[in-house]
C-alpha positions as CSV (number, residue, x, y, z in Angstrom):
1,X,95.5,166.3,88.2
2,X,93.7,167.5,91.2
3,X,92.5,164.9,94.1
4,X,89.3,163.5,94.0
5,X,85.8,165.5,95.3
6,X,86.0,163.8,98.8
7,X,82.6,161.5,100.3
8,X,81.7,164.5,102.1
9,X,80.7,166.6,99.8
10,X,78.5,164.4,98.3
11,X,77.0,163.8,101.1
12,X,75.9,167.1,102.0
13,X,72.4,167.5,103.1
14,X,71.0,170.2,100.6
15,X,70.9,169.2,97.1
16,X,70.4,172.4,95.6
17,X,73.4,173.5,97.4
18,X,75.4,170.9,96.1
19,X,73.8,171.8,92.5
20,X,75.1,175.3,92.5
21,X,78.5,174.3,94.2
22,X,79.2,172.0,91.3
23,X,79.3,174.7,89.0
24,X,83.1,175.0,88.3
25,X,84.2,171.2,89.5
26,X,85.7,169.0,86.7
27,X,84.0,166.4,85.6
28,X,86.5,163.5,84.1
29,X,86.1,160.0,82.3
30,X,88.5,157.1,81.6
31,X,86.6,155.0,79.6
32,X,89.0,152.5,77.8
33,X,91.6,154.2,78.7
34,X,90.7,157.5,77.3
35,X,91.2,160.0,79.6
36,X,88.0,162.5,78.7
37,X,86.5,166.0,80.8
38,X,85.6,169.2,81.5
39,X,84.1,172.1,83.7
40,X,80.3,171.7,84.8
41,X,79.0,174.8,83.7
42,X,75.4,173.6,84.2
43,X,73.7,171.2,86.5
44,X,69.5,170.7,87.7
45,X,68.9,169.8,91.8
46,X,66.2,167.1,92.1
47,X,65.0,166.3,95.7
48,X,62.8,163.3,96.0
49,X,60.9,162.8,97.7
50,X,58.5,166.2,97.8
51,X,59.8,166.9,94.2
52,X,57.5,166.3,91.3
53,X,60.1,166.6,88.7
54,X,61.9,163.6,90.7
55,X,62.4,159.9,89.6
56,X,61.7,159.6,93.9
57,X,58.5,161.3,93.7
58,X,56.6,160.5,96.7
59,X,59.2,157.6,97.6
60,X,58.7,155.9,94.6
61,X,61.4,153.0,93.9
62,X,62.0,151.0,91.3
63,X,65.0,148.9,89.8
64,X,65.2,152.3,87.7
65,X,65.6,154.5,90.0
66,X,67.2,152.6,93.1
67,X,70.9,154.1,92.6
68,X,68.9,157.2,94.0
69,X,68.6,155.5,97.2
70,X,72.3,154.9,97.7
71,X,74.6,157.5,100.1
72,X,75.6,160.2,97.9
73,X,79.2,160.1,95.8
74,X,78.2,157.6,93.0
75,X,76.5,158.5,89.4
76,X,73.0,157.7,88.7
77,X,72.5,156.7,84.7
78,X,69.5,156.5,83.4
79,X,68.0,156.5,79.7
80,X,66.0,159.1,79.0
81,X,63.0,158.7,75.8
82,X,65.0,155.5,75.0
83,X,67.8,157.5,73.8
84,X,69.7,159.7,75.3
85,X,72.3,158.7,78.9
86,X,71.8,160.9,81.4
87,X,74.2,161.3,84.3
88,X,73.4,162.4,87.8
89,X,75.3,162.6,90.9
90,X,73.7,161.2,93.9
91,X,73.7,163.3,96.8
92,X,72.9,163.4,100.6
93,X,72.9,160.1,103.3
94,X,71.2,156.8,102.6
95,X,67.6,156.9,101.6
96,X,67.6,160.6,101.0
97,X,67.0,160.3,97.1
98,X,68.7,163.9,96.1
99,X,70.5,163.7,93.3
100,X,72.2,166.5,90.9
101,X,71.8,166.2,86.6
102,X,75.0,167.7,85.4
103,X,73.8,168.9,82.1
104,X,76.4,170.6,80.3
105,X,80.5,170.9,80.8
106,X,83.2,173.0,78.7
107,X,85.4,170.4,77.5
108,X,88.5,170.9,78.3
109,X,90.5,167.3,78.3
110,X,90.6,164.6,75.8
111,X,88.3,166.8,73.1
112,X,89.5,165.3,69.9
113,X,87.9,161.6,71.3
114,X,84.5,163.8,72.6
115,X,84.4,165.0,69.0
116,X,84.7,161.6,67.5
117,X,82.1,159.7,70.2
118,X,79.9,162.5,68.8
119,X,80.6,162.7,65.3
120,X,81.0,166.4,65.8
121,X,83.5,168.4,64.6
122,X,83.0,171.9,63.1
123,X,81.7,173.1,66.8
124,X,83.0,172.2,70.3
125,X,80.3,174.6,71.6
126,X,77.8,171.5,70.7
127,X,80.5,169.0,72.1
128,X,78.6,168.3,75.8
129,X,76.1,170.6,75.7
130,X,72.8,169.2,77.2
131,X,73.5,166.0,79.5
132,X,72.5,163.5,76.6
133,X,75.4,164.6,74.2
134,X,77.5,165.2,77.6
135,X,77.3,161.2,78.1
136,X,78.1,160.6,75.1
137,X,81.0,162.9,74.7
138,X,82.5,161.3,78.0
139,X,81.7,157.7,76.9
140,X,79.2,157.3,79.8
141,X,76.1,155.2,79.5
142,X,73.4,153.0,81.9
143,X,76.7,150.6,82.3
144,X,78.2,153.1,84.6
145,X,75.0,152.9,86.9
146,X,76.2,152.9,90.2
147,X,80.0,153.9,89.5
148,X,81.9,155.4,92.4
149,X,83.0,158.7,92.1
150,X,86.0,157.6,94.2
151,X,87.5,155.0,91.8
152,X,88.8,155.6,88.3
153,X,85.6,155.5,85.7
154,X,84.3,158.9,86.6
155,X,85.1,161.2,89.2
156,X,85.1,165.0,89.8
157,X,87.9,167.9,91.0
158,X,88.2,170.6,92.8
159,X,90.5,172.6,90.5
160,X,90.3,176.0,92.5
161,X,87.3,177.7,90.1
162,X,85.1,179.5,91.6
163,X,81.8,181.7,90.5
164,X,80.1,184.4,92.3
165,X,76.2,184.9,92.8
166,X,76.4,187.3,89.9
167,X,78.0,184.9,87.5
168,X,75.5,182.5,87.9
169,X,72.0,182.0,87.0
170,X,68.9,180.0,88.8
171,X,66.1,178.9,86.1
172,X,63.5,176.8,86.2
173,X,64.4,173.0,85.4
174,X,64.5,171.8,81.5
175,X,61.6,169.7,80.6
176,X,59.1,170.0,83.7
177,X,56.0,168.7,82.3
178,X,53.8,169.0,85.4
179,X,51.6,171.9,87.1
180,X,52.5,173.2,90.6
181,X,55.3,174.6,92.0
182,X,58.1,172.4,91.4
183,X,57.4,173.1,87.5
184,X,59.2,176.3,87.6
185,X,61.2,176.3,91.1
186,X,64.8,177.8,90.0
187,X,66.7,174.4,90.9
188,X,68.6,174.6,87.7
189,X,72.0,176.8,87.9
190,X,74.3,177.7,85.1
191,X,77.1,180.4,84.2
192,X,75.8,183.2,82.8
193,X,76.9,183.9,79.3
194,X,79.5,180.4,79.2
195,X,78.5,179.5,75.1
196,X,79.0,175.6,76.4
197,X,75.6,176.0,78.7
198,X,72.6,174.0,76.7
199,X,69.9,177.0,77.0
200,X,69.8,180.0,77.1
201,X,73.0,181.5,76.7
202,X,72.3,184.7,78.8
């Protein structure tokens, strides 16, 4: 397996950058010792704190949302309507409050254990598509708050895949329930026609 995405790259400045670059890392999970992962395929920038659809919204900070806060390179859980794990990775320096949603990877590693945390079996399309079922596929939850992207829990690659402009497409975010401009601002980035991505499959 690959080395580990190095502290640097997390801590890039621009988060949408980083959004679009994370298109084609691996995303892995050892959760109990089940080695579980994938390529991102599709991932959502949020910038606090300008950005409405950010938990950092005008430098809001919480116990919710402090993980935000932290230098970039560690994962940001959070529970979304009271149900569904969502995981981010933080980006940028201290106090910055960027952070990047991966929402959907093509599983590629450890699938039969994805299809059994999910109860799915008849369609590994459905496997870890959308970030809630993603976090559960890879056994993640609001426990892994704070985990370090350079130890052993979760951690991305670098496994040489790479996708042009024209393979990839810029949409507005999923779920922006707000007027103005950050409602439709194309900060989310996906492959274009990968079956794995959660909507649409264009």
């Amino acid at each position: 397996m690959k080395s580990k995405l190095p502290v640097d790259f997390y801590q890039q400045p621009d988060v949408v950058s980083v959004a679009r670059q994370l298109l084609g890392k691996h995303l892995y999970s050892n959760i109990g010792g089940q080695l579980t992962g994938g390529i991102i395929v599709e991932t959502e920038a949020y910038r606090g704190p300008d950005d409405r659809g950010s938990h950092a919204y005008n430098n809001k900070r919480t116990p919710r949302n402090e993980m935000m806060y932290k230098a970039g390179g560690v994962a940001y859980m959070y529970i979304c309507y009271g149900i569904h794990d969502m995981l981010n990775i933080v980006t940028g320096i201290q106090g910055m409050s960027h952070a990047a949603l991966i929402r959907s990877i093509e599983p590629i590693e450890g699938v039969e254990i994805m299809c059994e945390r999910r109860g799915v079996f008849d369609n590994q399309k459905r496997l870890c598509q959308g970030p809630g079922a993603l976090a559960k596929a890879l056994g993640l939850s609001k426990l892994h708050n704070g985990a370090d992207l350079q130890n052993d829990d979760i951690w991305l690659t670098d496994e040489g895949i790479r996708y042009t402009d024209e393979q990839v497409m810029a949409s507005a975010r999923i779920g922006m329930n707000f007027e103005g401009p950050y409602k439709t601002i194309p900060w989310r980035f996906y492959v274009k026609g990968n079956v794995f991505v959660s909507r649409p499959h264009l």
